[in-house]
C-alpha positions in Angstrom: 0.0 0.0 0.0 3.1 2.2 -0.1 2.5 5.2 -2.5 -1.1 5.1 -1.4 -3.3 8.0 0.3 -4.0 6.3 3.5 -7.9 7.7 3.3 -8.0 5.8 0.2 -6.7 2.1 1.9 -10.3 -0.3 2.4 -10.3 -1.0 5.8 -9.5 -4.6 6.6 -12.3 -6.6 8.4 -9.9 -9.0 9.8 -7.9 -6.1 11.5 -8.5 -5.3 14.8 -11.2 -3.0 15.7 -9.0 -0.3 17.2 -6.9 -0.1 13.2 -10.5 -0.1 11.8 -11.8 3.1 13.6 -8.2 4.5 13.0 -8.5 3.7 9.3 -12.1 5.3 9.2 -11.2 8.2 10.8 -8.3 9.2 8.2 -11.5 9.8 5.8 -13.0 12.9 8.2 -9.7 14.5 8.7 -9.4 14.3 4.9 -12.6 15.5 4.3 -11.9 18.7 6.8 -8.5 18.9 4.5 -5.9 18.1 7.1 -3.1 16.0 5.6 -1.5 12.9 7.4 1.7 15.2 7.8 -0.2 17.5 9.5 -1.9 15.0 12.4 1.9 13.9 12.5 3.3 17.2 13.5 1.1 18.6 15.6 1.5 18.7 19.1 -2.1 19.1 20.3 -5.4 18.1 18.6 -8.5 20.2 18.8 -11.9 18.4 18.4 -13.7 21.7 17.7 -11.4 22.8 15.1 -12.2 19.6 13.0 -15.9 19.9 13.1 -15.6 23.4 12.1 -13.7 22.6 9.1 -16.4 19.5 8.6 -19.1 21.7 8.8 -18.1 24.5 6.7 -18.4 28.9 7.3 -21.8 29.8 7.0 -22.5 34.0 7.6 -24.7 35.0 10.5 -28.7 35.3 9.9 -30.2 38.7 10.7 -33.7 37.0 12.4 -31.3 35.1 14.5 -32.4 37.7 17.7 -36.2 38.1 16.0 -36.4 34.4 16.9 -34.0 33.5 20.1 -34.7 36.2 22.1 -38.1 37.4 21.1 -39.7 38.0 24.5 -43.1 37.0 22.9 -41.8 33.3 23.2 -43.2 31.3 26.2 -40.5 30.4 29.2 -40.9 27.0 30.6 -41.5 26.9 34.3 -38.7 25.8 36.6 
């Protein structure tokens, strides 16, 4: 498999299950475009910085404060 993008490698049923979720999970840091060279050198991993390259940019709604903090809205009681 030398020469090989290692998102592109089938995972192997026969491997063990911890090589399986590590094989699967090459194919979201390649989808969020982060390279095997870069998981290799860095030195700390953030979880939120890979589902916000996942997920995408997306610019701010203006009836975000018509609808969360419309005081017309009904409170539950606590």
């Amino acid at each position: 498999m030398e020469g090989i993008e290692i998102y592109l490698w089938d995972v192997p049923k026969k491997a063990s299950w911890v090589i399986q979720k590590i094989l699967e999970a090459t194919k979201y840091f390649h989808k969020a475009g982060i390279d095997v060279n870069d998981v290799a050198g860095m030195g700390t991993f953030s979880t939120k910085q890979l589902y916000i390259n996942l997920r995408g940019q997306f610019p701010k709604v203006h009836w975000r404060k018509l609808v969360c903090n419309n005081m017309g809205l009904p409170r539950p009681i606590v």
